[in-house]
C-alpha positions as CSV (number, residue, x, y, z in Angstrom):
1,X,-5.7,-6.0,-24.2
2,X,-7.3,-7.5,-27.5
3,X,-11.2,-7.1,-27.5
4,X,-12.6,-10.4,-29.1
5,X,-16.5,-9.5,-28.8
6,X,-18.8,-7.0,-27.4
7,X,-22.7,-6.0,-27.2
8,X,-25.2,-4.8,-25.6
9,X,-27.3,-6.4,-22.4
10,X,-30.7,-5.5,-21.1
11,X,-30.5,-1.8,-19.5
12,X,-27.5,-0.8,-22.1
13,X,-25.0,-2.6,-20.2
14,X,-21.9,-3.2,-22.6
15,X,-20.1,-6.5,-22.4
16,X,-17.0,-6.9,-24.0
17,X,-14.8,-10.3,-23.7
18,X,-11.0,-9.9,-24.1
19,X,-7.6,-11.4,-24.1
20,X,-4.6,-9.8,-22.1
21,X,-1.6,-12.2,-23.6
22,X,-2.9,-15.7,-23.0
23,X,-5.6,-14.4,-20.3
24,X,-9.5,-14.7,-21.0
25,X,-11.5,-11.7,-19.5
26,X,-14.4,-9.8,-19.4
27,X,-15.6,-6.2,-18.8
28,X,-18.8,-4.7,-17.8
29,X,-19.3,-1.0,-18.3
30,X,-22.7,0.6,-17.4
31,X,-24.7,2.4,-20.3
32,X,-25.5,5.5,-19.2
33,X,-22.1,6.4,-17.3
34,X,-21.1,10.2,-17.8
35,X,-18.2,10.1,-16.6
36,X,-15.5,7.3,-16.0
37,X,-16.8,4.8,-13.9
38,X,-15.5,3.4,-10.8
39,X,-14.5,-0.4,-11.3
40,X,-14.9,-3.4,-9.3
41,X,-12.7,-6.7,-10.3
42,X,-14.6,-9.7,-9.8
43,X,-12.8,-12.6,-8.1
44,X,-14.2,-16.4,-8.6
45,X,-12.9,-20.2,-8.2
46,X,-12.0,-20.3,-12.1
47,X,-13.7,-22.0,-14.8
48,X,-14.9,-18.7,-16.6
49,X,-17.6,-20.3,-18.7
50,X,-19.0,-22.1,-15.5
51,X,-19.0,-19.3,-13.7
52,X,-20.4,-16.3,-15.8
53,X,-24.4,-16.9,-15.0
54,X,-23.3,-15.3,-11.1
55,X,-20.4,-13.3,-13.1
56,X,-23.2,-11.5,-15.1
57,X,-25.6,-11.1,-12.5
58,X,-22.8,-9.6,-10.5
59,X,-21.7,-7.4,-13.0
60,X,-25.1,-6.1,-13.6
61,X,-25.7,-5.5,-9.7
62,X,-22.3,-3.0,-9.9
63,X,-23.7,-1.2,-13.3
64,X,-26.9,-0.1,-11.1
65,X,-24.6,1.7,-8.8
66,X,-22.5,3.3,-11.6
67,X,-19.8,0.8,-10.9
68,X,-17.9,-1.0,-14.3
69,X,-16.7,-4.5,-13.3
70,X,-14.3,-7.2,-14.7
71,X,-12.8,-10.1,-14.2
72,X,-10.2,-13.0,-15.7
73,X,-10.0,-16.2,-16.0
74,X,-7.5,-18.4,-13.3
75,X,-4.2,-20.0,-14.2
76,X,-5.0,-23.8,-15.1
77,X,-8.5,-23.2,-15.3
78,X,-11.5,-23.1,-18.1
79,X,-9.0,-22.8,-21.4
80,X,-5.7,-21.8,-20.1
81,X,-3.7,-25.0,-19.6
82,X,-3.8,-27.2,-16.5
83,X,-1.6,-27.4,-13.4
84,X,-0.5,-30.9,-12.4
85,X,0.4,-30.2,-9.3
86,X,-2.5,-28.5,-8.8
87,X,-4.9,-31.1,-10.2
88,X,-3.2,-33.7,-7.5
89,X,-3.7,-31.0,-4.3
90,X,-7.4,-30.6,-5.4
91,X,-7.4,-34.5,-5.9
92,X,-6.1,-35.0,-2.1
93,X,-8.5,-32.6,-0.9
94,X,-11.4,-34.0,-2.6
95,X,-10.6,-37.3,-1.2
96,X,-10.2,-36.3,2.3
97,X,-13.4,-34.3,2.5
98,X,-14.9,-37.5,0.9
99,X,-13.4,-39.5,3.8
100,X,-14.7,-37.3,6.1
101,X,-10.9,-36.5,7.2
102,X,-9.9,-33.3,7.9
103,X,-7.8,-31.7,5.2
104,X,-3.8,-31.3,5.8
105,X,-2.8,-27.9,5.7
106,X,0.1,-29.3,3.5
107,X,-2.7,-29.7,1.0
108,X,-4.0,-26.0,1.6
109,X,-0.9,-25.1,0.5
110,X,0.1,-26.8,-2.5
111,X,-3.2,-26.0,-3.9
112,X,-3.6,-21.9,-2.8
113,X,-0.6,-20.6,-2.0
114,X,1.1,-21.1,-5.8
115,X,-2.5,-19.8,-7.4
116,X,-2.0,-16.7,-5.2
117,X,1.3,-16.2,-6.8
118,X,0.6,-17.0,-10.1
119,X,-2.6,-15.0,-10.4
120,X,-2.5,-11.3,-8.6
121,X,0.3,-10.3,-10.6
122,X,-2.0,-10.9,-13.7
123,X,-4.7,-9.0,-11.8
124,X,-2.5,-6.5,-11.6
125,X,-1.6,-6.2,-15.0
126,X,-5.6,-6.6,-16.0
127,X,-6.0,-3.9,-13.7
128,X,-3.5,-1.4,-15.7
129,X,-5.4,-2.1,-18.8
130,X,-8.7,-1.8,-17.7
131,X,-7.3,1.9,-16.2
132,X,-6.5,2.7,-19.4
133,X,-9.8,2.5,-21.0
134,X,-11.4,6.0,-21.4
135,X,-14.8,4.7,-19.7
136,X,-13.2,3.8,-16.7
137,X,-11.5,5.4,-13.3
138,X,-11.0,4.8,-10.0
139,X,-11.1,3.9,-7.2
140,X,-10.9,-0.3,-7.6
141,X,-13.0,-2.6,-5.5
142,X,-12.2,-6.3,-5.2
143,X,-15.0,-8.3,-4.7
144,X,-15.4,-12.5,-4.6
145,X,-12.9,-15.1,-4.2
146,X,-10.7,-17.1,-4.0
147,X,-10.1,-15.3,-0.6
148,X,-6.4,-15.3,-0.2
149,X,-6.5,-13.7,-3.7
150,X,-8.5,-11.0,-2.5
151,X,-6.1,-10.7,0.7
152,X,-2.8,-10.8,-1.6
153,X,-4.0,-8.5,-3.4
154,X,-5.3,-5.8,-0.9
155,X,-2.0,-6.3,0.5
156,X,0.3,-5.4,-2.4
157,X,-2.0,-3.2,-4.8
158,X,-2.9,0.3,-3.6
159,X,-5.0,0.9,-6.3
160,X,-7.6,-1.2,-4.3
161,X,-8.9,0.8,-2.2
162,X,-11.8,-1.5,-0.6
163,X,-12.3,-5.3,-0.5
164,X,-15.6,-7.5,-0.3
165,X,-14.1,-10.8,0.3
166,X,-16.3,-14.5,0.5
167,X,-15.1,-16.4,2.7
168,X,-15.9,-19.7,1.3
169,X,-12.7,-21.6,0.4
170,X,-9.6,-22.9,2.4
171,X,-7.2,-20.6,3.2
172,X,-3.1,-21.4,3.6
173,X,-2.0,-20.6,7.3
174,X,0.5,-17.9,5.5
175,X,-2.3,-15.9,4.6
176,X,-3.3,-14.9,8.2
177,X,-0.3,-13.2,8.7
178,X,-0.9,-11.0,5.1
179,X,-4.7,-10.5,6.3
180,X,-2.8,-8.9,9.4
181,X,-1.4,-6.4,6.7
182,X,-5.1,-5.2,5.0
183,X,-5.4,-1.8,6.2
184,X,-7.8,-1.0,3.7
185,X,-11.7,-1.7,4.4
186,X,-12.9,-5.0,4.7
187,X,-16.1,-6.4,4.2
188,X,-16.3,-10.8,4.8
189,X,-19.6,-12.7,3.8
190,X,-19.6,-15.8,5.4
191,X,-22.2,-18.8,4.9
192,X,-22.5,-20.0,8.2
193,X,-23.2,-23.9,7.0
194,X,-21.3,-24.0,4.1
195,X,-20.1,-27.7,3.0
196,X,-16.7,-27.0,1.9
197,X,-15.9,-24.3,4.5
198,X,-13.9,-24.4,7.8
199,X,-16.1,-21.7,9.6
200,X,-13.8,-21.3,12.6
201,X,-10.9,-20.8,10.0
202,X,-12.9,-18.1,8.5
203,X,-13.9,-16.5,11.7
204,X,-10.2,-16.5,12.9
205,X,-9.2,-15.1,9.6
206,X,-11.4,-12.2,10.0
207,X,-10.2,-11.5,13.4
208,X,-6.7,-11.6,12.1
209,X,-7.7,-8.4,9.5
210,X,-6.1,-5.5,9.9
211,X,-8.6,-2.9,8.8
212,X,-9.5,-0.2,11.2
213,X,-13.0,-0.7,9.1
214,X,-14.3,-4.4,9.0
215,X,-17.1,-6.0,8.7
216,X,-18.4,-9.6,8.6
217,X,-21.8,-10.4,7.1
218,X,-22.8,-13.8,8.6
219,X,-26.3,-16.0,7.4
220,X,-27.3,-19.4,7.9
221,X,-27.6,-21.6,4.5
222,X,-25.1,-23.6,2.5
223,X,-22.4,-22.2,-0.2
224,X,-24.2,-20.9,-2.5
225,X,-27.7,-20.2,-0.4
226,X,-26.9,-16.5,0.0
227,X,-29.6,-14.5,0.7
228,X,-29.9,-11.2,-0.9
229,X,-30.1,-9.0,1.9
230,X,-26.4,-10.0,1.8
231,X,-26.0,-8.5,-1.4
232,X,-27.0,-5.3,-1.0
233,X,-25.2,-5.4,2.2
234,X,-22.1,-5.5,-0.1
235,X,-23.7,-2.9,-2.5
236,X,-23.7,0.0,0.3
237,X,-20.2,-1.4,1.5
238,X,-18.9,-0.5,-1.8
239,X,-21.3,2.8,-2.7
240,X,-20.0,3.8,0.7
241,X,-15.7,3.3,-0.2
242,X,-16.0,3.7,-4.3
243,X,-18.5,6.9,-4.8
């Protein structure tokens, strides 16, 4: 892990941007921390730069509760180069949504399933170096999306010891049968009108979890209309699993 900047935000927040091998990332740790901090990784659809307004805003909502938090960029996303086969899936899905078609599960899976595979073994290795910084402990909270990252990764990492998924993107069939492995607890924010959603998919997919502890925080409003009673919803979820 190569730090390539850092400083200071309102409330003493420090930011620091870094580079694990070819992967972008950024790591939040709170100011007044006195001892190491619990972390939560922050999952997203990719594109970095795009994202970090709601990354930040995020990242400062953990640092109230004590919590560090960090997160990397996607294969073939912002900078990193791009996937052509994962260019065409999103180009066939974008065309039947703006058909009005429903969307293959063929599609589903050309475009997730080999993001899955590429990206939580970086996780992973993001999450042994952000272990080994002095300011920061466990336990590890995953919290975001791409959802079938979030479920890979509760599957296969026991560092993780709770998971605040969004369920907000499609999801490969395959996955419902790893969601049936979580044990750990879950916590599902769904936007019950959300565009580019499949709502029963997401409803099934909860079901499917595995967690003796699960919870799914349902509103009305489109993608990114979440309200922020939601939020702090997922704020006690995590106080409740990480302190």
């Amino acid at each position: 892990m190569q730090f390539a900047s850092s400083h200071r935000l309102d409330g003493g927040v420090l930011e620091r941007e870094f580079t694990l091998g070819e992967i972008p990332g950024i790591v939040w740790t709170p100011g007044s921390a006195s001892a190491p901090a619990p972390l939560i990784l922050l999952g997203h659809p990719g594109g970095l730069r795009t994202m970090y307004p709601r990354l930040v805003a995020r990242a400062r909502h953990s640092a109230t509760n004590g919590f560090a938090a960090a997160t990397i960029e996607l294969p073939g996303s912002g900078d990193r180069p791009p996937s052509a086969d994962a260019e065409q899936a999103r180009a066939d899905l974008h065309r039947a949504l703006a058909a009005g078609e429903s969307v293959d599960d063929e599609i589903v899976d050309r475009l997730i399933l080999p993001l899955v595979d590429k990206s939580v073994p970086e996780w992973q290795s993001a999450l042994d170096a952000l272990l080994s910084l002095p300011e920061i402990g466990g336990p590890v909270g995953y919290s975001g999306g791409v959802i079938s990252i979030g479920i890979r990764l509760a599957v296969v990492e026991p560092r993780i010891a709770a998971a605040g998924l969004f369920a907000g993107s499609f999801v490969p069939r395959a996955m419902f049968d790893e969601a049936r492995q979580v044990t750990i607890p879950v916590h599902v924010l769904l936007q019950w009108d959300d565009e580019g959603n499949d709502r029963q998919a997401a409803l099934d997919l909860f079901d499917a979890f595995g967690s003796q502890e699960k919870t799914l925080n349902a509103n009305m409003g489109g993608h990114t209309g979440v309200p922020q009673s939601a939020a702090d919803a997922a704020d006690r979820f995590f106080v409740r699993h990480l302190r």
